[in-house]
N, C-alpha and C positions, 0 to 999 in steps of 0.2 A: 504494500500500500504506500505509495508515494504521497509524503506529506510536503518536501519542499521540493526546488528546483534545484540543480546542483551539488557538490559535492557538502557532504554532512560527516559531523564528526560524532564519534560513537564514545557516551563516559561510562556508563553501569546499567550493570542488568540483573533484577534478579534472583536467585538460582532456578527457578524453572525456564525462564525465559519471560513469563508471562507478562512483564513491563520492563520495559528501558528508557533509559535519559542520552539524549543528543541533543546535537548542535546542530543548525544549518550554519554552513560555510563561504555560502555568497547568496546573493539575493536579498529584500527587503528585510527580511529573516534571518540575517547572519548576527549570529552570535548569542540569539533569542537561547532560552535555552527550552526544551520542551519534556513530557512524560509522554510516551506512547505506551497503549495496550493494546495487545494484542487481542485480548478479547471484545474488546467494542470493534476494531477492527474489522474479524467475522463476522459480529453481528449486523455488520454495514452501518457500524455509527462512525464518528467522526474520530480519528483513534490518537489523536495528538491533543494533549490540554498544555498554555504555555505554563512554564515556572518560571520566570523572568524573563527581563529584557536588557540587549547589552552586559551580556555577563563574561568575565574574564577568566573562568572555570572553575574546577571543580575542587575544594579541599576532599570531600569525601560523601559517601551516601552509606545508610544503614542497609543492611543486608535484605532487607525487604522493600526500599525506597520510601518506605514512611518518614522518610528525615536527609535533607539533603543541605549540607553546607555549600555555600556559592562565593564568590566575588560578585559583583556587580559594581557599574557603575552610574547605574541608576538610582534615585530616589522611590524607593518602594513606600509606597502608602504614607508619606514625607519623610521617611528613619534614612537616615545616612547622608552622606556629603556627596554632592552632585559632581559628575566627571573624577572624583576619584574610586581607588580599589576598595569596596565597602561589605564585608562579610558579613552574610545572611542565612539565617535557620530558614530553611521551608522544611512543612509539616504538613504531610495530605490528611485527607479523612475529608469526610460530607462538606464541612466548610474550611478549606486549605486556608493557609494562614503562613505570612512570611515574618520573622523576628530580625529585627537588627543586632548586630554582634558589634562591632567595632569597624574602624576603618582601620585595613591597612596602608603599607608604603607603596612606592611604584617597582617596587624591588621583589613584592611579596606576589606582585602580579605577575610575573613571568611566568608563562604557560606555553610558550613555543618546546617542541619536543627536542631542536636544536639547541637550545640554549642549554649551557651547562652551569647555569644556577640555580643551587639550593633553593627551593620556593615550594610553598602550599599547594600549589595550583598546575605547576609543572607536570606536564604530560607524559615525561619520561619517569617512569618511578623509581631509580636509581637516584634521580633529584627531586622527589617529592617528599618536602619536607612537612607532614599532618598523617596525624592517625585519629582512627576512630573506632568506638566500640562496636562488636554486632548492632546491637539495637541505636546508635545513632546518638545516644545520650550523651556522653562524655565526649570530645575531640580535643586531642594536643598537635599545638602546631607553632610553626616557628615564622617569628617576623620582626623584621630591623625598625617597625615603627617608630620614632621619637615620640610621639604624640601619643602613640597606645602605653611604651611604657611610663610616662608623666599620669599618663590619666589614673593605669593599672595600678602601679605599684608607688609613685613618688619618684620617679625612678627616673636618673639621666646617665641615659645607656651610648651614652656619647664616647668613642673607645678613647684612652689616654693617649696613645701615642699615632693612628691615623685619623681622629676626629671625625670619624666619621659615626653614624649608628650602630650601634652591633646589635647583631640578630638575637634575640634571647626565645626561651621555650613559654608558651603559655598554654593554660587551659580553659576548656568552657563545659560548664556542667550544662546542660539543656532543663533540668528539671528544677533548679533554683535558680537561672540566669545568670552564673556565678562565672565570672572571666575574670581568671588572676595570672599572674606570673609565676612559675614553678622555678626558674633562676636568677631574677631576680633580688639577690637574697644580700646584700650590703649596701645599707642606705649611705645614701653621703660620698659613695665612693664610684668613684667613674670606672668602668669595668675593662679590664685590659684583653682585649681581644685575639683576633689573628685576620686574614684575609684566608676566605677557603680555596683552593685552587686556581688561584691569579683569575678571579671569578667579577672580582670589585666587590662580592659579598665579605662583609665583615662579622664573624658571629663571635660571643662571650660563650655561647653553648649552643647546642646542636641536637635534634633527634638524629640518630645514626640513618644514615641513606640504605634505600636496599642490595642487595646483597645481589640480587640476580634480581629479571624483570616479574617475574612469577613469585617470590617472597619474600615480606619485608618483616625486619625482627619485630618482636614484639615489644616495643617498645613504652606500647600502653596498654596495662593487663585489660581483659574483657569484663569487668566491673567498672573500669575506669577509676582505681585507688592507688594505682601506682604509677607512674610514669618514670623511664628510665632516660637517661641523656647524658650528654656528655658536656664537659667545661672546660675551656680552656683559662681560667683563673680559678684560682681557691676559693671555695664559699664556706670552708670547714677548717679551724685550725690547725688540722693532720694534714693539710693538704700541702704541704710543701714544697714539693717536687718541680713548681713551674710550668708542669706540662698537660697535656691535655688526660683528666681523670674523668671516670663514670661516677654520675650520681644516680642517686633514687629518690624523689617527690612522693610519699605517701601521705592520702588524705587526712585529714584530723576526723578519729572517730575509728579509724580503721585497727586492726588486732595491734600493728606496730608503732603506731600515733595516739599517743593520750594525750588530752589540753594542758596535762603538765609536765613534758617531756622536755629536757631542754635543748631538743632538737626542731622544736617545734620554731615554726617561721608564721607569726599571726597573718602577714600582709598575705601569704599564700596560703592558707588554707590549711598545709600540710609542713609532715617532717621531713628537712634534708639529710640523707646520708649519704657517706661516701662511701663506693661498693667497692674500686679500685685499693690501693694503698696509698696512695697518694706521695709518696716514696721513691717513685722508679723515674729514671732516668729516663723513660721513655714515655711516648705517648702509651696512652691505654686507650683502648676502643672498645665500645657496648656490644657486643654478639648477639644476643639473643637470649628470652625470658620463659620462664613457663607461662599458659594461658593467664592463669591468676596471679601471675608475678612473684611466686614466693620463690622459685629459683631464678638467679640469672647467671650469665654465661661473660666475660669480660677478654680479651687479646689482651695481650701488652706486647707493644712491638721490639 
């Protein structure tokens, strides 16, 4: 069933098939973003409903499409900043409904599958830097915003020595609205970064990229209570080493976060740990997690 004219771009399906999310790619149309079922489809109804307009793509979609994070640069229903990259909850059921999340940077928009920068939205998944849970609730993703981290955390994520933004790791709960910063974690203090791969992106910390195009670590367990990452500055006074270590964001409330932990960071939500040693001369890199995040898996180069 042909819904546009021209070549269309394909984001999530799924697992039966029975609906998907694309793009049209030229035409009045391009860039719209849409849901098709397959089932109105056959029934000879009309099988495309839009989910936005002008959109810059995709951080992620729940396993059932009931929950689909977007860029846009549209002003939806008047939430967000007009012509810039502005992240949006859509949420189907009888009366769909779109949420504003925050605005990102023009950096966080890169979604060419050519481009070799770290980004949300990025079509190559080797540099797709956002994860999400099964059910669409929880998403951690990475973004150099200046103005998200001021709003977020207090926070001026300005790097000390290239002045530029650095990329830090955030989270967005869907069922309390909650979007905090999970690396964020030293008020006062300008964050000493790195430049990732002569990229022009500059991050303080990092979701690990994937590993191959078919799978990426797990790097936010399926409850969405723990989130793993990496840092290229100390956020923990074991951390010594100068080099880049793994951490672990667990929520407040969860079996290894009590509200009286002294690991506990209020502005985030959650406790910081360091899973690495913090000690090696070498970078350390995230690997890979159990489902529920109580094992993780760590390199050290």
């Amino acid at each position: 069933y042909p819904v546009s004219e021209g070549a269309g771009h394909f984001w999530a399906a799924t697992p039966s098939g029975s609906q998907a999310i694309f793009e049209p790619k030229a035409g009045p149309d391009a860039a719209d973003l849409y849901l098709f079922d397959t089932a109105k489809a056959i029934a000879g109804e009309a099988p495309d409903s839009l989910i936005a307009e002008k959109t810059l793509g995709i951080l992620g979609t729940s396993e059932n499409l009931s929950k689909v994070y977007f860029l846009s640069e549209a002003q939806i229903e008047g939430q967000g900043e007009a012509n810039q990259p502005n992240l949006y909850l859509y949420e189907a059921g009888e009366a769909p409904s779109v949420t504003y999340v925050a605005t990102l940077s023009s950096l966080d928009a890169t979604a060419s599958s050519t481009a070799h920068l770290l980004s949300p939205v990025n079509e190559r998944p080797d540099r797709h830097a956002a994860r999400l849970t099964p059910d669409g609730q929880t998403l951690a993703f990475m973004s150099s915003s200046a103005a998200l981290a001021e709003q977020v955390a207090g926070y001026d994520n300005t790097d000390q020595a290239a002045g530029r933004p650095d990329a830090e790791v955030y989270r967005y709960d869907a069922a309390t609205a909650a979007l905090v910063c999970v690396s964020c974690h030293r008020p006062g203090a300008r964050p000493q970064g790195r430049e990732l791969e002569d990229s022009g992106l500059y991050a303080a910390s990092r979701l690990a990229p994937w590993e191959t195009s078919l799978y990426a670590p797990r790097a936010l367990s399926t409850d969405g209570t723990r989130i793993f990452f990496e840092s290229f500055e100390p956020l923990v006074l074991t951390d010594t080493n100068g080099r880049a270590d793994v951490y672990e964001w667990e929520q407040e409330g969860a079996p290894g976060c009590a509200a009286s932990d002294p690991s506990l960071v209020p502005a985030s939500g959650g406790c910081i740990s360091l899973i690495s040693s913090g000690k090696s001369p070498a970078d350390s890199t995230f690997l890979d997690a159990s489902p529920g995040g109580r094992d993780a898996f760590v390199f050290r180069l």
